[in-house]
C-alpha positions in Angstrom: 33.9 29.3 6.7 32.2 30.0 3.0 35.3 28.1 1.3 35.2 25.5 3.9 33.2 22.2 2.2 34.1 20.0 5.1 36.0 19.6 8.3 39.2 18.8 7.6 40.5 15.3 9.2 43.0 16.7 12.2 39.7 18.9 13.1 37.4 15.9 13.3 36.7 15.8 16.6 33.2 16.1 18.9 33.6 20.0 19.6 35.1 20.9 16.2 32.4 19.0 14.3 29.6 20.5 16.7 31.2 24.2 16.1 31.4 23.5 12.6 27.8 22.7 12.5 26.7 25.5 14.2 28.8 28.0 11.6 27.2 26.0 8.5 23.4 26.8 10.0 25.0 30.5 10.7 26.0 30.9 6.6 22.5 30.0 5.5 20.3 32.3 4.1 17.0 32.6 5.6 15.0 30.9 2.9 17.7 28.0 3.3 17.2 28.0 7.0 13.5 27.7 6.9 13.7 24.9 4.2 15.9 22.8 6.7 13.2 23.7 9.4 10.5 22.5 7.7 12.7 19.4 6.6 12.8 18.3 10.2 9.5 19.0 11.1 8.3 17.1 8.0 10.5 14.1 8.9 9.9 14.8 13.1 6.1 14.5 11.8 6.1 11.4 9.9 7.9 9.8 12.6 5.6 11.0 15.0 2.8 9.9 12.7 4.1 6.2 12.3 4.5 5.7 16.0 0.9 6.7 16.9 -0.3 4.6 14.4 2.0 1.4 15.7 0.0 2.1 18.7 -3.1 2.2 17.9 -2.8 -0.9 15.8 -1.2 -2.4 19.0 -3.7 -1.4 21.5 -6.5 -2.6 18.6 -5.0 -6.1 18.5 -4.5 -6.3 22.3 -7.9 -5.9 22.8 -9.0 -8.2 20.4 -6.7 -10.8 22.5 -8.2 -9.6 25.4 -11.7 -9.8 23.7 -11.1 -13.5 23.0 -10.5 -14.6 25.9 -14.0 -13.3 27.5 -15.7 -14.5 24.7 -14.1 -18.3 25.5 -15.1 -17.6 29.1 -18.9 -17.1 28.1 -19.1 -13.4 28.9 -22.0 -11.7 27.0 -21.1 -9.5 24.3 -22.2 -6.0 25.8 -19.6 -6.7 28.5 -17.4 -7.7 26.4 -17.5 -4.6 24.1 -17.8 -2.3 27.3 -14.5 -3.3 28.8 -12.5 -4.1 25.4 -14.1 -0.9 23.5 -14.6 -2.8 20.4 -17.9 -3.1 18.3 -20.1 -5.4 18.5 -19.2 -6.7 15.2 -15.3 -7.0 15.6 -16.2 -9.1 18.8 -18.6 -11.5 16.8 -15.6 -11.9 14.2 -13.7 -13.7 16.7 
């Protein structure tokens, strides 16, 4: 396996490649292993990070749509920021 850079092309198949993927982690050292750990945590994070962040900007937006509307409908303001959870201030912006 330690003179082995790559699969070889008659070997490229699902199980081989998988097999061969396990034996490459199995060769590392253990200061090699924990670097690739905390590679993929690192990258697993930021992911993780971006997402929530999409949402909340989502959710944000949403409510100032849903803000909006019960502002066109005449609904006073401390309902209005009671149901949509915005400030007072975002919901006289609109």
């Amino acid at each position: 396996m330690s003179n082995i850079d790559k699969l070889p092309a008659y070997l490229r198949k699902q199980a081989y490649e998988k097999l061969y993927d396990i034996a490459k982690y199995g060769n590392q050292t253990k200061t090699m292993y924990d670097s690739s750990l905390k590679y993929k945590w690192d990258n697993k994070n930021v992911v993780d990070y971006a997402w929530q962040e999409g949402m909340e900007k989502g959710e944000y937006k949403k409510a100032l749509d849903i803000a909006r509307e019960m502002k066109k409908d005449g609904l006073p303001l401390a309902q209005i920021s009671k149901f949509t959870k915005l400030s007072a201030e975002d919901i006289e912006k609109l």
